[in-house]
MITOR-776093 format. One record per residue (C-alpha): residue in three letters; y, z, x. Coordinates in nm, 3 decimals, decimal comma. Layout:
// MITOR-776093
<residu=ALA	v=Y	w=Z	u=X>
...
//
This chain:
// MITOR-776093
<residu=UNK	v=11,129	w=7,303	u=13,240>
<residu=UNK	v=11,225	w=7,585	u=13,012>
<residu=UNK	v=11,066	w=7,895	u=12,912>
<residu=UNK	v=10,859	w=7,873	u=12,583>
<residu=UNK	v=10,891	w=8,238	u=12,498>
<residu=UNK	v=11,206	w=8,236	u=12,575>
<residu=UNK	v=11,318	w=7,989	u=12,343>
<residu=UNK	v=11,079	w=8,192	u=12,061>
<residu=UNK	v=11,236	w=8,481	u=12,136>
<residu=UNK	v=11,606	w=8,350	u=12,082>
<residu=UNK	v=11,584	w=7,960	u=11,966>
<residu=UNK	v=11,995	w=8,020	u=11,867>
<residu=UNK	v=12,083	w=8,086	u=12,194>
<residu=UNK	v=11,906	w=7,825	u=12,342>
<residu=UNK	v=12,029	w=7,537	u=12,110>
<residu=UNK	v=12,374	w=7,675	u=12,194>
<residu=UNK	v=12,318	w=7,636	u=12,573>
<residu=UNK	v=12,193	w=7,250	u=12,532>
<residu=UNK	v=12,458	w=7,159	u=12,241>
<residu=UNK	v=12,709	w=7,149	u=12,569>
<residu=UNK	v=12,485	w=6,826	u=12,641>
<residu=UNK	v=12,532	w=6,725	u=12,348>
<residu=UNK	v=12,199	w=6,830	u=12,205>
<residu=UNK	v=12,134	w=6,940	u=11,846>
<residu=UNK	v=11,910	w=7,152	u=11,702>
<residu=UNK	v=11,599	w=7,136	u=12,015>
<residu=UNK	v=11,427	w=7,413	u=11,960>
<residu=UNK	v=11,292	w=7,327	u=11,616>
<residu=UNK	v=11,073	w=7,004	u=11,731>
<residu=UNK	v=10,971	w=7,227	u=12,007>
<residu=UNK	v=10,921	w=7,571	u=11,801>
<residu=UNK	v=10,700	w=7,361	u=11,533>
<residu=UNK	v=10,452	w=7,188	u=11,789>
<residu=UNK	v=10,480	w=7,580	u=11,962>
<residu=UNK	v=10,371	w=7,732	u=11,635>
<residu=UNK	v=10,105	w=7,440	u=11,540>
<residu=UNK	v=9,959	w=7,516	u=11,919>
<residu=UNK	v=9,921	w=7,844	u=11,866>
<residu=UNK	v=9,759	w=7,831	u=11,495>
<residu=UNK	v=9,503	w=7,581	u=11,661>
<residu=UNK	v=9,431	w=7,840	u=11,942>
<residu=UNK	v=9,369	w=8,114	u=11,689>
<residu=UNK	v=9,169	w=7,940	u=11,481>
<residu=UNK	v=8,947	w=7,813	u=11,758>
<residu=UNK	v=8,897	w=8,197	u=11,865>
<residu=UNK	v=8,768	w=8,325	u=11,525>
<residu=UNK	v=8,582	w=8,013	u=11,463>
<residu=UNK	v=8,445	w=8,150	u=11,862>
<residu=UNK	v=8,384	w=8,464	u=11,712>
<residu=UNK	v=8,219	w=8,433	u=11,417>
<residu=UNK	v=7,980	w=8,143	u=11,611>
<residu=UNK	v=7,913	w=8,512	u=11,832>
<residu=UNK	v=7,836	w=8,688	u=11,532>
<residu=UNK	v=7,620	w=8,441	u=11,364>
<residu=UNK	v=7,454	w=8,377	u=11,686>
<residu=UNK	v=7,353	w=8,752	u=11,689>
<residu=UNK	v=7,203	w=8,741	u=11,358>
<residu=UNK	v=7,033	w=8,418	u=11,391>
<residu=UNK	v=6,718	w=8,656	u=11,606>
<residu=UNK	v=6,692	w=8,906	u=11,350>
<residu=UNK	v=6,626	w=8,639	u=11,068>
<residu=UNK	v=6,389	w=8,483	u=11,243>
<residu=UNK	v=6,182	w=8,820	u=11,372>
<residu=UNK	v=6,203	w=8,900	u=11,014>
<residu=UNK	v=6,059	w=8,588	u=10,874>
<residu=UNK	v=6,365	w=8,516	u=10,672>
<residu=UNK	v=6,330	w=8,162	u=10,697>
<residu=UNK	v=6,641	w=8,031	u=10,433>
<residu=UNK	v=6,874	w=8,308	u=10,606>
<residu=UNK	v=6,779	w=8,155	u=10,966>
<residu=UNK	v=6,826	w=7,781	u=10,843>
<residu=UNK	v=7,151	w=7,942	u=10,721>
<residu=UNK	v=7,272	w=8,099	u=10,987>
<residu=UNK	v=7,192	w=7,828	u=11,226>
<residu=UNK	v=7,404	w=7,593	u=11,024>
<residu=UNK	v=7,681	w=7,820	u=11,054>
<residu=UNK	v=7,699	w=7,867	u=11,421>
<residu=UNK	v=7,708	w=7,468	u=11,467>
<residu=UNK	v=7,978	w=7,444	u=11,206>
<residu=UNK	v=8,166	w=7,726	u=11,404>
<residu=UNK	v=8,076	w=7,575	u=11,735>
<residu=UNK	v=8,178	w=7,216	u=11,638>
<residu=UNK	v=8,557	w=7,354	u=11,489>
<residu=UNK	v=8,583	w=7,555	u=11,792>
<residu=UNK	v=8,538	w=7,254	u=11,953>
<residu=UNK	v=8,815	w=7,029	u=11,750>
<residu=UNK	v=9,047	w=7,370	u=11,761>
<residu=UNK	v=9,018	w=7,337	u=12,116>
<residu=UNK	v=9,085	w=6,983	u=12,150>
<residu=UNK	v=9,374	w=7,004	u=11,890>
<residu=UNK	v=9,549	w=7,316	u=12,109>
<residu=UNK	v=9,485	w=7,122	u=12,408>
<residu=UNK	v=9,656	w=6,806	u=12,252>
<residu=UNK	v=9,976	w=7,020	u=12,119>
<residu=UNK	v=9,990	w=7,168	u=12,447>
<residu=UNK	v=10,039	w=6,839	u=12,650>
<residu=UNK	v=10,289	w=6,751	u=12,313>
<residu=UNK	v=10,488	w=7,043	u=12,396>
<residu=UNK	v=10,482	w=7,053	u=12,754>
<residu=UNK	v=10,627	w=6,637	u=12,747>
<residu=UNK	v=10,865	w=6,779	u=12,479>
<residu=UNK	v=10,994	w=7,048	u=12,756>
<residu=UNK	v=10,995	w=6,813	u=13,020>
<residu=UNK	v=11,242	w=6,564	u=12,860>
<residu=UNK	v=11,480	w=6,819	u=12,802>
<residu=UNK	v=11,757	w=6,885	u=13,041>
<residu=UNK	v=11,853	w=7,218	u=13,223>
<residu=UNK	v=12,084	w=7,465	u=13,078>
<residu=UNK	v=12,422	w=7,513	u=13,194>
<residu=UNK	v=12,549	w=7,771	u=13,430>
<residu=UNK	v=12,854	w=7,930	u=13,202>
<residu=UNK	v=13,105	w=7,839	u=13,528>
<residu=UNK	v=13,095	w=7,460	u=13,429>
<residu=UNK	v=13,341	w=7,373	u=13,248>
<residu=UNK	v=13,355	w=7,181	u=12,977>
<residu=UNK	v=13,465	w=6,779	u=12,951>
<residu=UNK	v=13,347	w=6,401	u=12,896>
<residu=UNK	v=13,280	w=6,263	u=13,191>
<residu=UNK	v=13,377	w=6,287	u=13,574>
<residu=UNK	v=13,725	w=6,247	u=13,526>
<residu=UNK	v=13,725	w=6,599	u=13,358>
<residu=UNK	v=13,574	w=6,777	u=13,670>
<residu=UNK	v=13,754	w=6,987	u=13,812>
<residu=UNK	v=13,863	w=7,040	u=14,151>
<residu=UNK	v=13,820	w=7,368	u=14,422>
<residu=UNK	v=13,941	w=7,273	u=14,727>
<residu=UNK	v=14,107	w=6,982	u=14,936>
<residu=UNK	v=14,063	w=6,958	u=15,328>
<residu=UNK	v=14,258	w=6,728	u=15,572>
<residu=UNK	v=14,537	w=6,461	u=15,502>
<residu=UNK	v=14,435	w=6,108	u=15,430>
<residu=UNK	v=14,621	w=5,951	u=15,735>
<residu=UNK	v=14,956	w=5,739	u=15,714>
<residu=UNK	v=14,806	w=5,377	u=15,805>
<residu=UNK	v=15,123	w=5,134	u=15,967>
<residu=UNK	v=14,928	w=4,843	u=15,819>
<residu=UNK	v=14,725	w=4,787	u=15,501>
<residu=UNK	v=14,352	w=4,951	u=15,529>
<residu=UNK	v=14,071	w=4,754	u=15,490>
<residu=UNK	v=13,727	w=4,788	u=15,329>
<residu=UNK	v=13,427	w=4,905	u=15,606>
<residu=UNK	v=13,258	w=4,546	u=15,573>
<residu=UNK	v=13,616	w=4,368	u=15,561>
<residu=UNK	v=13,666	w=4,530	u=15,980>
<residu=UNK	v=13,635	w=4,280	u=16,267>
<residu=UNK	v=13,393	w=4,481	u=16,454>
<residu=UNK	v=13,111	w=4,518	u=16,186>
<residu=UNK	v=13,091	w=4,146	u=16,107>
<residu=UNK	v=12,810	w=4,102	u=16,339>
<residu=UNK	v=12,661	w=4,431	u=16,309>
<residu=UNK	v=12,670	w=4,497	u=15,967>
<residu=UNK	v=12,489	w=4,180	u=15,797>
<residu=UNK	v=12,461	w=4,176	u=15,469>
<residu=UNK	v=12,319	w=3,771	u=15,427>
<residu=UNK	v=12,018	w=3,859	u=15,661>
<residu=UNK	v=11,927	w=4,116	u=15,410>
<residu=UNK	v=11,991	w=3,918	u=15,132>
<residu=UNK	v=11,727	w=3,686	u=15,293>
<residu=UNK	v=11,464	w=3,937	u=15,408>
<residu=UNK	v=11,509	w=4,167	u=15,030>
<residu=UNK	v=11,719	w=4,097	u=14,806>
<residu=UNK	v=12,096	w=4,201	u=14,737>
<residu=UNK	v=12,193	w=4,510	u=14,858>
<residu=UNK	v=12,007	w=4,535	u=15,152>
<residu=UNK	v=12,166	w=4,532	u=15,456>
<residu=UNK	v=12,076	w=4,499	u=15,860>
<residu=UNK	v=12,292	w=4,671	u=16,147>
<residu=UNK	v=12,253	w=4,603	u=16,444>
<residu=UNK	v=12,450	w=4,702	u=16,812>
<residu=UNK	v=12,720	w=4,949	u=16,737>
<residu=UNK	v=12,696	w=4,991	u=16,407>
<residu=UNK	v=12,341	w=5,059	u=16,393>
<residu=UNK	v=12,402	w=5,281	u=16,687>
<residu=UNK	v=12,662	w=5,485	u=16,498>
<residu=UNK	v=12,479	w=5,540	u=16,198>
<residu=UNK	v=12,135	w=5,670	u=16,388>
<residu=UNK	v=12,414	w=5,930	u=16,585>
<residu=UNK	v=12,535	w=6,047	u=16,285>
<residu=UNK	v=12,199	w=6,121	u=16,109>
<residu=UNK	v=12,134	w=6,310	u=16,456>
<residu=UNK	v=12,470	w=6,499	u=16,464>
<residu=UNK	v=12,409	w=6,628	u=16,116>
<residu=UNK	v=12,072	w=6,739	u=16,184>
<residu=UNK	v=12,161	w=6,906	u=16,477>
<residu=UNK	v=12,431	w=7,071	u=16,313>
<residu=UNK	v=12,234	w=7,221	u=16,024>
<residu=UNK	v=11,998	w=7,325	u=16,256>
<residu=UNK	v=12,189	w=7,505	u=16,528>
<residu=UNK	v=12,437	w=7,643	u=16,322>
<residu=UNK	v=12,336	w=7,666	u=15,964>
<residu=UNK	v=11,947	w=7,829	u=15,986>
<residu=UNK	v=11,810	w=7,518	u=15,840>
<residu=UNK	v=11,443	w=7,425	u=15,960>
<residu=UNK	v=11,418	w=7,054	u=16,036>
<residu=UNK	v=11,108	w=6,895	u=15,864>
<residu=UNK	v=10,902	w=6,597	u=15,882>
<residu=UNK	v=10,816	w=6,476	u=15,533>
<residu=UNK	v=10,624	w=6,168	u=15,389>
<residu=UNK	v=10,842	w=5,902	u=15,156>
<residu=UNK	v=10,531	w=5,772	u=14,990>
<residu=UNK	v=10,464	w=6,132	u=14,663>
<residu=UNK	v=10,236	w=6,129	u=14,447>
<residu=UNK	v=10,336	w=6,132	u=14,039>
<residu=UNK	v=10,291	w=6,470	u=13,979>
<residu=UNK	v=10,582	w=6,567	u=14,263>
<residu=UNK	v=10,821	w=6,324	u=14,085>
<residu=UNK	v=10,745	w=6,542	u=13,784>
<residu=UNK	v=10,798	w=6,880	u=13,965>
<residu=UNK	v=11,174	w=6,792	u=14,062>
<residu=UNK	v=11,277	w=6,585	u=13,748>
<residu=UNK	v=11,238	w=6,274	u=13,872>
<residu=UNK	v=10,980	w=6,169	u=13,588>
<residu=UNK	v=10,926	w=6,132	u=13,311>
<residu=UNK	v=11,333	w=6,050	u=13,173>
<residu=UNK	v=11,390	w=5,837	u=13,504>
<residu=UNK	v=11,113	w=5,678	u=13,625>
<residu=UNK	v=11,302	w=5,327	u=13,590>
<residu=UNK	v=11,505	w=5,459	u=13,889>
<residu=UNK	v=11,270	w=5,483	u=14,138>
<residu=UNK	v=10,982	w=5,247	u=14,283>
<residu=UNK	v=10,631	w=5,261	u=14,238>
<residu=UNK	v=10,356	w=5,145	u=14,417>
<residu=UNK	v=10,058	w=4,924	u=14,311>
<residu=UNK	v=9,852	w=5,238	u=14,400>
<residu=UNK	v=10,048	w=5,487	u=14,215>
<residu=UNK	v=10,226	w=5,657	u=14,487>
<residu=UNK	v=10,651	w=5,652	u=14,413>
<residu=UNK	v=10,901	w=5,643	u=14,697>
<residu=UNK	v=11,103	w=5,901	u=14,725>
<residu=UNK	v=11,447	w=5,901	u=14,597>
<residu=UNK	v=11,538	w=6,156	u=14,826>
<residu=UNK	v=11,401	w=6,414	u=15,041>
<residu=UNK	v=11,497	w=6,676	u=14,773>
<residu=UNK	v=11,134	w=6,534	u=14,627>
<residu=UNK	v=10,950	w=6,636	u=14,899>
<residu=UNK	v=11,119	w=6,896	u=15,028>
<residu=UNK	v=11,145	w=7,117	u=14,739>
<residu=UNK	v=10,756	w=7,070	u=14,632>
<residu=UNK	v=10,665	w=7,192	u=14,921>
<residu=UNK	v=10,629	w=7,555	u=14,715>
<residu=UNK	v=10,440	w=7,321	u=14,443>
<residu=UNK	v=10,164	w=7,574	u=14,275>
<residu=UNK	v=10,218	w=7,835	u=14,555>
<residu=UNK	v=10,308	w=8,211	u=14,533>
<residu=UNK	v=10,504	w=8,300	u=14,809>
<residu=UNK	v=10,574	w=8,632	u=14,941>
<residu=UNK	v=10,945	w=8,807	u=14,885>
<residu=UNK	v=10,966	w=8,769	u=15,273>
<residu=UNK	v=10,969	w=8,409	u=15,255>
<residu=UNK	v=11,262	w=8,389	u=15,136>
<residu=UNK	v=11,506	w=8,268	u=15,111>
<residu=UNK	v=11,378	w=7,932	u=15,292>
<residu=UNK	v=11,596	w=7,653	u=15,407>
<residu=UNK	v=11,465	w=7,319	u=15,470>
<residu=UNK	v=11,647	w=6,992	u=15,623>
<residu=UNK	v=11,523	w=6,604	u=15,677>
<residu=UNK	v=11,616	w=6,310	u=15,770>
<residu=UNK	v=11,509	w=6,043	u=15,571>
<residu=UNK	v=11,495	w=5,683	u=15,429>
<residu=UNK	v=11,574	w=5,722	u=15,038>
<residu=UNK	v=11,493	w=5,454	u=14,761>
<residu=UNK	v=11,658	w=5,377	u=14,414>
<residu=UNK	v=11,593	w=5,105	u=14,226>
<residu=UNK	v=12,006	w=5,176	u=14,103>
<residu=UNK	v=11,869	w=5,069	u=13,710>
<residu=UNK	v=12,176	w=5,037	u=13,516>
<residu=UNK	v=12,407	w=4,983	u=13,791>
<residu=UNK	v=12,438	w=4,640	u=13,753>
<residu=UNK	v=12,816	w=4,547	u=13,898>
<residu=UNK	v=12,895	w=4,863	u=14,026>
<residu=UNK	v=12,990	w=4,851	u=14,396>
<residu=UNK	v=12,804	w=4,541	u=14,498>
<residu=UNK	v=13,013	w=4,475	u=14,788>
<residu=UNK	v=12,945	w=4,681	u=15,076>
<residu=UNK	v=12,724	w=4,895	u=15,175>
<residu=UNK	v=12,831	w=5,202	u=14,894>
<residu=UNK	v=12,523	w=5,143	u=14,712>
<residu=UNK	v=12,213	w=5,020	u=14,875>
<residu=UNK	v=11,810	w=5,002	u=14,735>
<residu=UNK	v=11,708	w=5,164	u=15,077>
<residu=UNK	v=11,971	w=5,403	u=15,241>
<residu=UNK	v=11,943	w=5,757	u=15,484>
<residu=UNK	v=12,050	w=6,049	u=15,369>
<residu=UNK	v=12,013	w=6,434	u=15,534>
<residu=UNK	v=11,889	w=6,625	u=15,281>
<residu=UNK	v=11,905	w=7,009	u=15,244>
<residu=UNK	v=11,707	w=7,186	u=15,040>
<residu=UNK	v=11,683	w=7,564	u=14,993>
<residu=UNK	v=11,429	w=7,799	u=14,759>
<residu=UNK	v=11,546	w=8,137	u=14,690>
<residu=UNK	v=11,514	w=8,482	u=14,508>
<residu=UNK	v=11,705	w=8,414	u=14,157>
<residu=UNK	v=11,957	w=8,666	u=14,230>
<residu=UNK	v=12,064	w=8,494	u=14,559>
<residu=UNK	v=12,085	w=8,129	u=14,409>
<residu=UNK	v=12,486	w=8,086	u=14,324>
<residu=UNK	v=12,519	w=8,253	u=14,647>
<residu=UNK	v=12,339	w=8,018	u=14,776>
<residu=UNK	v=12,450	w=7,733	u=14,632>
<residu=UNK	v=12,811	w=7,754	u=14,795>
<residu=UNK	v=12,683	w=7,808	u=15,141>
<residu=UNK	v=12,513	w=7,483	u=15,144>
<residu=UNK	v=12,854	w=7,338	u=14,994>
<residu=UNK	v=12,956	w=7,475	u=15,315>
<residu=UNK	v=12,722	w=7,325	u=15,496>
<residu=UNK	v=12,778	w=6,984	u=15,358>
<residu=UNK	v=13,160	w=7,034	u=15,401>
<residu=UNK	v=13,197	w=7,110	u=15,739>
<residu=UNK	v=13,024	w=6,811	u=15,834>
<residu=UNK	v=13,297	w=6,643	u=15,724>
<residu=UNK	v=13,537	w=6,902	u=15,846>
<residu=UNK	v=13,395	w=6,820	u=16,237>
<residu=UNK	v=13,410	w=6,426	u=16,220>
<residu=UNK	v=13,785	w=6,482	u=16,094>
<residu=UNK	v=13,711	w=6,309	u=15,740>
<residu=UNK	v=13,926	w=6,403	u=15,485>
<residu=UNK	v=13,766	w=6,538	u=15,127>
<residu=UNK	v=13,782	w=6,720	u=14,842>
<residu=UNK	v=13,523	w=6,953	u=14,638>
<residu=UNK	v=13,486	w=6,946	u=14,260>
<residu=UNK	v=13,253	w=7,089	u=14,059>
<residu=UNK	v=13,104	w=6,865	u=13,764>
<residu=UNK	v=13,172	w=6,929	u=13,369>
<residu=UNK	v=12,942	w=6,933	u=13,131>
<residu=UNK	v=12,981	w=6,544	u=13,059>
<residu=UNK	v=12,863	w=6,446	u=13,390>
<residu=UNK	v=12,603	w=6,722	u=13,492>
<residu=UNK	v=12,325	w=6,569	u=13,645>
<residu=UNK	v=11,991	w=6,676	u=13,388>
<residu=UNK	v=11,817	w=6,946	u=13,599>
<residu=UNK	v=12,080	w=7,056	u=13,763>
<residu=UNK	v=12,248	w=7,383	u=13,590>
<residu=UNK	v=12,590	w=7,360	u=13,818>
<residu=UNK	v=12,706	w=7,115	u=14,080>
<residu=UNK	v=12,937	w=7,068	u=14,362>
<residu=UNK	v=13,057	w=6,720	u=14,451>
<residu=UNK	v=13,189	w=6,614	u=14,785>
<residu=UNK	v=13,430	w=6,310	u=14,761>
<residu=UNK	v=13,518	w=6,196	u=15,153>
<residu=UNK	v=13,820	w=5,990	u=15,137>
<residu=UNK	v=13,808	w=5,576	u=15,200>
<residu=UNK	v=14,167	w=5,433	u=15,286>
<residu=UNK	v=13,990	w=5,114	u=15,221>
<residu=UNK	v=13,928	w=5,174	u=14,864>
<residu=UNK	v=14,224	w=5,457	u=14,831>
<residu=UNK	v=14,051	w=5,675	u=14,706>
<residu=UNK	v=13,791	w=5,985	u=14,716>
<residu=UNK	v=13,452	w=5,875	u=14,666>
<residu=UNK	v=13,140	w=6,055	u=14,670>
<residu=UNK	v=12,913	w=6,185	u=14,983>
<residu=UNK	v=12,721	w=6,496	u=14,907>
<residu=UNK	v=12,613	w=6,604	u=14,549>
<residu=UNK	v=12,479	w=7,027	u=14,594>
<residu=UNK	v=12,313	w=7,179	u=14,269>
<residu=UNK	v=12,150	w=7,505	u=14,157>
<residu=UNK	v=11,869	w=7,442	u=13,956>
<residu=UNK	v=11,775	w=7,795	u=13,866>
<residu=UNK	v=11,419	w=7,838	u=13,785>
<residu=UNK	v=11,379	w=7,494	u=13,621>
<residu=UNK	v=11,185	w=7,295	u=13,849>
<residu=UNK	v=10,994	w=7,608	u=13,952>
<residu=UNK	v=10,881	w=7,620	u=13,606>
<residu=UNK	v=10,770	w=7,247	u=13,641>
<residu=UNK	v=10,608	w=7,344	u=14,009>
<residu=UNK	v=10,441	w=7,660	u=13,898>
<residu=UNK	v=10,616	w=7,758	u=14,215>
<residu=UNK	v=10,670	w=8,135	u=14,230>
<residu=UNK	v=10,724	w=8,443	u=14,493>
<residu=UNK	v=10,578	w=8,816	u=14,494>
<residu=UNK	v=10,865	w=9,072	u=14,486>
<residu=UNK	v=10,882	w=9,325	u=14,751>
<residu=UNK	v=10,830	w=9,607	u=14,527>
<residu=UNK	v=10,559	w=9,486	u=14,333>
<residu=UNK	v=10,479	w=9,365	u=14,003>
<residu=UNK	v=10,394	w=9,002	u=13,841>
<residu=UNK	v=10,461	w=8,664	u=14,020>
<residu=UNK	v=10,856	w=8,574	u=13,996>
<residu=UNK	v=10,945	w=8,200	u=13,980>
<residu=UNK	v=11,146	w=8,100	u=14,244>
<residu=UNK	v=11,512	w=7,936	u=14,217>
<residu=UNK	v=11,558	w=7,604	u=14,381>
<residu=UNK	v=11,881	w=7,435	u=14,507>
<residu=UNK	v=11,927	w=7,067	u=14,673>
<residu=UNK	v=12,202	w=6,857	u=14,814>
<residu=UNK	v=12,280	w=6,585	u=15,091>
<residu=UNK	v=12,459	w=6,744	u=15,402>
<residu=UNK	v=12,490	w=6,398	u=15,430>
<residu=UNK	v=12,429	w=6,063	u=15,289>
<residu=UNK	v=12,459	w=5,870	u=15,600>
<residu=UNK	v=12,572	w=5,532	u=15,524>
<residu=UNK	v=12,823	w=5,649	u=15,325>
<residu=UNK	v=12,953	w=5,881	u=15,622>
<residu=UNK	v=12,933	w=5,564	u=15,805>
<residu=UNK	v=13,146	w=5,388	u=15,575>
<residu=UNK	v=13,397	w=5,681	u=15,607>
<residu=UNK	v=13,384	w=5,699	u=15,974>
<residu=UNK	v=13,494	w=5,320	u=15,970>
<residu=UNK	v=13,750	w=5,320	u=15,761>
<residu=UNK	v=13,912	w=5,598	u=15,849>
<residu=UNK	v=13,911	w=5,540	u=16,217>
<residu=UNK	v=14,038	w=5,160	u=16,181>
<residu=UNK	v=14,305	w=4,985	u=16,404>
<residu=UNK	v=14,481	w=4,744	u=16,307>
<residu=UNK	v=14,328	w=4,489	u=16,603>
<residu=UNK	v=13,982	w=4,577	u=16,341>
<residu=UNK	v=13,847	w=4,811	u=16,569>
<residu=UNK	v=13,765	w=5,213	u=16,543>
<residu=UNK	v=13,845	w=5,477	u=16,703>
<residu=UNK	v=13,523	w=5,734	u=16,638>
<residu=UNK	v=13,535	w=6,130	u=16,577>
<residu=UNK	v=13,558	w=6,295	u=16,914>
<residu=UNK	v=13,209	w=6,501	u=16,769>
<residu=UNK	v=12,970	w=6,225	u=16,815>
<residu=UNK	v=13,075	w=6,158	u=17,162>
<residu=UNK	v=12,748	w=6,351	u=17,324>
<residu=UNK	v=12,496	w=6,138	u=17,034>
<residu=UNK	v=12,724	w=5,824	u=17,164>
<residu=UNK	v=12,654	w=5,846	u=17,538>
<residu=UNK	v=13,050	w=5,935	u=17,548>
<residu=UNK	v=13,175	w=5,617	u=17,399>
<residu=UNK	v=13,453	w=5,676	u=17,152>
<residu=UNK	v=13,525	w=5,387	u=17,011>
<residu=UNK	v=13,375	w=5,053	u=16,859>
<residu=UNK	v=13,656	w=4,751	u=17,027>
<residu=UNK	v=13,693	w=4,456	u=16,715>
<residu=UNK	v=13,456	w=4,258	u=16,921>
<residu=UNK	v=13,213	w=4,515	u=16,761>
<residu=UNK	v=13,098	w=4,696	u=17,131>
<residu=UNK	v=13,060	w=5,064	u=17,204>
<residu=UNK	v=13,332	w=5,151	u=17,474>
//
């Protein structure tokens, strides 16, 4: 959410900042309901005080046996009391007008991105490993010998619904290693603190992070009002929800492990076949809250984080960061991590990491005490997947192929694999 004074203060520069999304002209709707807000405040505290004053007066008539200036100034101090009243039901309206009207607007961009349409104007950082020279044509993950009876997509079908999936033997295997070779690795070697969180938030959490109220249609909800959680970043990141923490705190670095749900609303034809894009999927999420001067800072040592996963399972990738045409809407800069498929030929997404400044802190009320004193700070919050697991399962697959349709697996999961390194196209750990 965005600063209201701040966008009084300079509504120019802040219509600039948003016109790279495309929008025009925001800060008038939200400078008029602003200004209406704060007339009905004022008015409500002089109709306040003259209801004090009259109030006052109201003993002296009557001690003084003024009877027609009593009966007056009684009538005045309900008049006053009953505007106060509508004043203060009018601010209160404007105010939960103006806070929806700041809520459906999107962060501002950090002045790195750059500019462009859509994704095929981001631009790219850095490349890492060589997409390896296959002596026979590659094949998709789910196209492989040894997944046909552990990767079952018609089972799914049965039990949920299309795409859903069930794994089973070494497949299933492999994925739960990776989850635990990630976690491991973030914890051991990048300072991240492994948590526990629930998948079942209530609304107002889905609020803090941007979740709700612009995409509520791509999530679930529950008959009781609880959502499931697209991601851990949800639960993770509200864990500073409404709470001042101390300067010390930071900066804090979180990781989970966790089942993730999207109802993929508008997706409709886009990589059906597969596992790519499932309702119900893992990811290991990272999630990090910081002083605001440490944020970019931050943001590419988790890109760091997410990319040497990669680097130690041999996968090769590339990093780009995301114009302005396919930003994600809190996010004020992002890194994407593209792990390279033979099957497909080409880079595909893994790990999205984004800065999102102070603007779901704003949304949280979730704010830290500086060491050397002064008013509450709000807090700068970053998220990204270090990584999406069946989609590092998918790239662990194809990359590792044989021709016979078997895999040969990264030499790092060996000690989460009981030392097997391989998957033989009958589908068994060996």
């Amino acid at each position: 959410m965005h600063d209201i004074r701040a966008i009084r203060d300079n509504p120019a520069a802040f219509d600039a900042a948003l016109s790279r999304r495309g929008i025009t002209s925001a800060s008038s709707e939200i400078l008029k309901l602003d200004e209406a807000r704060r007339a009905a405040i004022q008015t409500a505290e002089e109709a306040q005080a003259e209801q004090n004053r009259a109030a006052k007066e109201v003993g002296k008539a009557k001690a003084s046996g003024n009877e027609a200036e009593f009966e007056r100034l009684r009538a005045l101090v309900a008049e006053k009391k009953a505007q106060m009243g509508e004043m203060q039901a009018r601010a209160k309206e404007l105010d939960e007008a103006l806070t929806t009207a700041l809520m459906g607007l999107p962060n501002v961009m950090h002045p790195d991105v750059p500019d462009g349409a859509d994704e095929a104007d981001n631009v790219e950082i850095r490349r890492w490993g060589e997409p390896a020279a296959f002596s026979f044509q590659p094949k998709e993950h789910y196209q492989l010998a040894c997944v046909q009876d552990g990767l079952d997509f018609e089972t799914g079908a049965k039990l949920s619904g299309s795409r859903f999936a069930v794994m089973s033997g070494a497949v299933a295997r492999l994925h739960r290693a990776l989850a635990q070779f990630m976690l491991d690795l973030h914890t051991t070697e990048h300072d991240l603190t492994e948590t526990w969180t629930p998948v079942l938030v209530r609304e107002e959490m889905m609020y803090g992070t941007g979740q709700l109220p612009k995409f509520g249609e791509d999530s679930y909800q529950t008959t009781n009002g609880w959502w499931l959680v697209p991601t851990a970043e949800v639960t993770l990141t509200n864990i500073v929800n409404g709470v001042i923490v101390e300067d010390s705190y930071l900066p804090r670095r979180f990781v989970a492990h966790t089942q993730c749900f999207r109802s993929e609303a508008g997706s409709a034809g886009r990589d059906t076949a597969g596992m790519l894009r499932q309702h119900q999927f893992e990811k290991v999420e990272m999630v990090s809250i910081t002083r605001p001067e440490d944020s970019m800072a931050e943001h590419d040592r988790m890109t760091r984080c997410a990319e040497t996963v990669l680097e130690r399972l041999g996968l090769p990738y590339r990093t780009v960061v995301l114009c302005s045409g396919d930003m994600g809407f809190g996010m004020m800069k992002t890194h994407d991590i593209e792990v390279w498929l033979p099957g497909q030929n080409t880079y595909r997404e893994i790990s999205s990491v984004s800065v999102a400044g102070d603007w779901q802190a704003r949304r949280m009320n979730a704010r830290y005490r500086p060491a050397g004193g002064g008013k509450p700070e709000f807090v700068h919050t970053l998220n990204g997947s270090g990584l999406a697991v069946g989609r590092c399962l998918i790239a662990v697959l194809e990359n590792g192929q044989t021709e016979a349709g078997g895999v040969v697996l990264p030499q790092a999961l060996s000690p989460w694999l009981g030392g097997k390194t391989q998957i033989t196209p009958e589908g068994v750990l060996a």
